[in-house]
Structure formats: structure tokens, C-alpha cells
N, C-alpha and C positions, 0 to 999 in steps of 0.2 A: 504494500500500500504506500501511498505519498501521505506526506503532511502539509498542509496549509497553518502556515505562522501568517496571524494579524499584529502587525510589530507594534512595540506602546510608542516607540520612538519613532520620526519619522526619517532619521539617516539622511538627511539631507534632500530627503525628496517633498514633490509640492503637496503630498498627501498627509492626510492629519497626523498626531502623534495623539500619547494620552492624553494630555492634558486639553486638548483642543479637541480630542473627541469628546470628552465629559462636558466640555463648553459648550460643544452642539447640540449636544443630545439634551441637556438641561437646562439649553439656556434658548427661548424660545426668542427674546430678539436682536439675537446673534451679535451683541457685544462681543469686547476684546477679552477672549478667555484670565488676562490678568486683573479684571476689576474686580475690586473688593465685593460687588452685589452678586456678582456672576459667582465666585469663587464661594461664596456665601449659600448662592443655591445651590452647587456642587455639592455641597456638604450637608447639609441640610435633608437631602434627599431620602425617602426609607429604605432602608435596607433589603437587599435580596431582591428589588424589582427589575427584572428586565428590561432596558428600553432599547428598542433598534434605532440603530444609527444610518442616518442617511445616508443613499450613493456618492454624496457629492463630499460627505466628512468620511468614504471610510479610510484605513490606515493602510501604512505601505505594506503590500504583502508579498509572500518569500515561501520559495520551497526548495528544496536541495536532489537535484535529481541520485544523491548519496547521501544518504545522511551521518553516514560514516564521514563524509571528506566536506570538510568546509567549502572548498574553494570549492564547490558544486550548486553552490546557491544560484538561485534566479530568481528575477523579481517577476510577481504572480499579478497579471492585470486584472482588477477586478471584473471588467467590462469583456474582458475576452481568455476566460481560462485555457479556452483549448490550446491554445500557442503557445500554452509550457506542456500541458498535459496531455495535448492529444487528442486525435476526433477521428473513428469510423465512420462517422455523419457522411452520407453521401453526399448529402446537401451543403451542407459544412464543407466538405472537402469543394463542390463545383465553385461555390463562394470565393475559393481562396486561388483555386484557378483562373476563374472570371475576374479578379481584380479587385473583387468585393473588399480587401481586409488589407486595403494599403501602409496603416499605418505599422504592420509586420514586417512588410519591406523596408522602411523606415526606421525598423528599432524604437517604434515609439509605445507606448501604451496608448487607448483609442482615445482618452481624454487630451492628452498628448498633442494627438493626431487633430483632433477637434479645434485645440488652440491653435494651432501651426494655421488652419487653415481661415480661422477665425481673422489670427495678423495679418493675414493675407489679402481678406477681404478688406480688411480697413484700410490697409494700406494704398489699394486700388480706388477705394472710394477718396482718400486725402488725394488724390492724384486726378479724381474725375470729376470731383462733384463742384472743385472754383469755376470750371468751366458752366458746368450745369445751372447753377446762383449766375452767373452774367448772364446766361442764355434768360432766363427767366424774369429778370432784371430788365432787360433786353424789353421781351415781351407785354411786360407789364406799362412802360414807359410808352412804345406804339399802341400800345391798347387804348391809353389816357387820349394821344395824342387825336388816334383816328374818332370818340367816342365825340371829344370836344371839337371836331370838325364838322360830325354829321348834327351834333344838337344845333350850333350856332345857325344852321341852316335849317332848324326848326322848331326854334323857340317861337312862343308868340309874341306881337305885336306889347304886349301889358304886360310880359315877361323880360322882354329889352328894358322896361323902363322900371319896372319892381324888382328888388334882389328879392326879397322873398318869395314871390312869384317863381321868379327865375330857379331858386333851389326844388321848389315843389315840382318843376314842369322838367329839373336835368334828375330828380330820384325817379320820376316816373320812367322818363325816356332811357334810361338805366338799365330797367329793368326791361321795356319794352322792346327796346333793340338790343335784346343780350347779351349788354356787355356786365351785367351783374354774377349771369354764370360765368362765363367766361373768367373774370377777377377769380368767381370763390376758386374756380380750378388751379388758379395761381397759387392760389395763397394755399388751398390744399400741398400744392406742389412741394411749395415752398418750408409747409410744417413735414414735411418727408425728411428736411433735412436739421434734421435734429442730430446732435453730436452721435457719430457713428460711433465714437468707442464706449456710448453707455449703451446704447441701443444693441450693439455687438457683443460687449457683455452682459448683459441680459440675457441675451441667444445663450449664450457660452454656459452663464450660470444655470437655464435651464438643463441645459442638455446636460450637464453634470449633474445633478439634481435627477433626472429622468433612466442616465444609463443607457448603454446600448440595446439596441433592438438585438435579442440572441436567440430568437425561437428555434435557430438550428442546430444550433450548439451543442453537444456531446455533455459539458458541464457548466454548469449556471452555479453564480455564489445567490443564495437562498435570501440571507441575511446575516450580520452582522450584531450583535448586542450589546450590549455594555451594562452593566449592575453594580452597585457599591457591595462589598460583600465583607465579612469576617470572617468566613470559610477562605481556606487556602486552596483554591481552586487550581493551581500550577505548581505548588508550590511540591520541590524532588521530582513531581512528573518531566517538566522541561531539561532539568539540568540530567535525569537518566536517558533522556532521549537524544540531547547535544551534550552530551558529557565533556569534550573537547571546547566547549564555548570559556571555561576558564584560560585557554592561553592562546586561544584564537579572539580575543573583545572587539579587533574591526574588520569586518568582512567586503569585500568588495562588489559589488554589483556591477554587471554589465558588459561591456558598455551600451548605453541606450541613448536618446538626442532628444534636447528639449524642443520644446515648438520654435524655437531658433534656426533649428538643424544641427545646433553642438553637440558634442558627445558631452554623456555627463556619467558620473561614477558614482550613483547612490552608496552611503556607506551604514548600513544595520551596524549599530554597536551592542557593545552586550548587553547592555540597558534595554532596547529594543525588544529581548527576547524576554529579559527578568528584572523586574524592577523589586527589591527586597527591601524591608524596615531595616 
């Protein structure tokens, strides 16, 4: 059999550690896991309850294709087990042929994969969208221009000589010769371009939050929990399992590449596996 380690540390990677797991799971509006109120309701909490931890907090995770040898480790994507562990999935396997599961070419994890592609859009959008705002800019100024050519050539006679007249007979003719949709279409346009990097991560954060589509998948992670407890729940079981973790404490990962395209070298420490009073 394999083991799946959910590590308390996060070794340098962007995924939670303990302390920011218990932050998430307790802390409903996701303050800085070091505020006194947050840390407060960590503790606070009753004992022995389960609570699952969201797709988007869980921890870095890790399995050793030996659990005899250290340097055998690999970090386990929560989004796509089978690309450590393997898949008969027909389907799974056509997926991985067809192109479906790129960010495995990439050495990324699919969250990974999901930012990489995320920067990329934004990046394209700072590049395309000054043009877009002058185009519209653009349109909106001949809009004025053509609307106040065709009223002044049909205002009336007691409207030349009234301004107030005159506002009453340029809102009507406004609307009547449709340049009042024609505006809200602008200005719709125009609310389109709302800063792409909050709008982008929004996207981002859902899609973390949500997880990969895996219905074909060979292994799926279930879920994730987390409890306060007084039960020693690991406690001789891990260290007879990794027995060697006393003079092996930094383990290397990898290498894998941020949404950058860098290589990066997550590092599990021994804290990661056991954290002890």
C-alpha cells in the first residue's frame, strides 16, 4: 500500500501549513491567522469535533514511492492524485493523451497550472485593453458629437429661445433617436473594464475553492479534516512508519515550477511530519 502524508508545515510551498489550516477552518472571515481574535477562536473551539477543511486551504501533501528511502518522496496534488499514483482509467489514460492534463507536462500541480494561466491572461489584457478604453473613448465623443448635430436641426422654434424647453425636447430626442441605448452600451462597455487583477483573482480564488473536475480519475482525495484533540492520534505511529525522519529533518521535493515557469524545490521538514509538546 502507499501512504498519503497531509504535512502541518507547509515547506515552502503556497499550500496551507497548520497553523493557517486551523485559521481557515475556524475562522469564518478569513482574517490573518496571527490575530489575537482568530487565535482566540482556535482555541476556544470543542474538542474532538471534526471540521473539513476547504480545497483551496488544504496542506502540502507527500508520499514516498519507498518508504524505506527518503529521497523517494513526491509531492501529492490534491487536484490530480493519479500523477503520482497511477490510473487504469481508460478514460483517465485518453485524457492524458489528448492533452487534457497539461499542467503534468509542466511539472506543475493543476492549481499551479491554473495561476500560470491566470498571469497570462492579465497580462494580455494590460496589453489590450489601453487600446480598447481609447477605442470607446473614441466612440463615445462621435456619439455626442453626431446626436448634437441631428437635435440642433430639430429643436423647436420655443426651444431655441427656452433652455429649459430646450433640455426637455434634447432628453426626449435622446431617447427617441437612440442614442440613449447606444450610451448605456458604452458605459456597459466600459464597466467591463474593471481592474483585471481583482476580477482575475476572483476567477483564480474560485477555482481553488471549487477543485478540479476529476470524475475520471482512478483516485479522488475525499476530504481533508482537522479537530483539536487530546488523544494522541500520530503520536509512535508516524515516527515507526518514517523511522529515518530523525536524521533525515529536510527532505527535498521535486523539482516542480511555479506559475512563473521557475523551478522550485519545496522543502517538508520534520516539523511537517510531527509536531510534538
Amino acid at each position: 500500500g502507499k501512504y498519503l502524508f497531509a504535512l502541518l508545515q507547509n515547506g515552502g510551498n503556497t499550500l496551507g501549513g497548520a497553523g493557517i489550516n486551523a485559521s481557515a477552518v475556524f475562522n469564518d472571515k478569513r482574517q490573518s491567522p496571527g490575530l489575537r481574535s482568530v487565535i482566540e477562536k482556535v482555541v476556544s473551539q470543542p474538542p474532538d469535533v471534526p471540521r473539513e477543511i476547504l480545497k483551496g486551504d488544504y496542506p502540502m501533501l507527500v508520499t514516498f514511492t519507498d518508504i524505506n528511502n527518503p529521497a523517494s518522496i513526491k509531492q501529492v496534488d490534491p487536484n490530480d492524485l493519479d500523477a503520482v499514483f497511477g490510473c487504469s482509467n481508460s478514460k483517465a489514460t485518453a485524457d492524458v493523451i489528448a492533452g487534457k492534463m497539461p499542467w503534468r507536462e509542466k511539472r506543475m500541480t493543476w492549481y499551479q497550472y491554473q495561476t500560470m494561466l491566470s498571469n497570462q491572461e492579465l497580462e494580455r489584457r494590460r496589453k489590450t485593453e489601453p487600446a480598447k478604453r481609447k477605442s470607446l473613448k473614441e466612440r463615445e465623443y462621435a456619439l455626442t458629437l453626431e446626436f448634437n448635430k441631428r437635435a440642433q436641426k430639430l429643436y423647436s422654434a420655443e426651444a431655441k429661445k427656452n433652455s429649459n424647453q430646450m433640455k426637455k425636447e434634447r432628453s426626449r430626442l435622446y431617447i427617441e433617436l437612440g442614442y440613449k441605448k447606444k450610451q448605456e452600451q458604452i458605459k456597459y462597455e466600459k464597466r467591463q473594464f474593471v481592474n483585471p487583477h481583482h476580477v482575475l483573482k476572483d476567477e483564480l480564488e474560485q477555482l481553488r475553492e471549487r477543485g478540479r473536475d476529476n470524475l475520471n480519475d482512478c483516485y479522488k482525495l475525499k476530504s481533508i479534516t482537522l479537530e483539536i484533540t487530546d488523544e494522541t492520534v500520530t503520536e509512535g505511529k508516524v515516527e515507526d512508519l518514517i523511522s529515518w525522519l530523525e536524521t533525515n529533518r529536510s527532505l527535498i521535493v521535486g523539482p516542480t515550477e511555479d506559475a512563473d515557469g521557475k523551478q522550485i524545490f519545496p522543502v517538508p521538514r520534520h516539523g511537517g511530519f510531527i509536531l510534538r509538546k
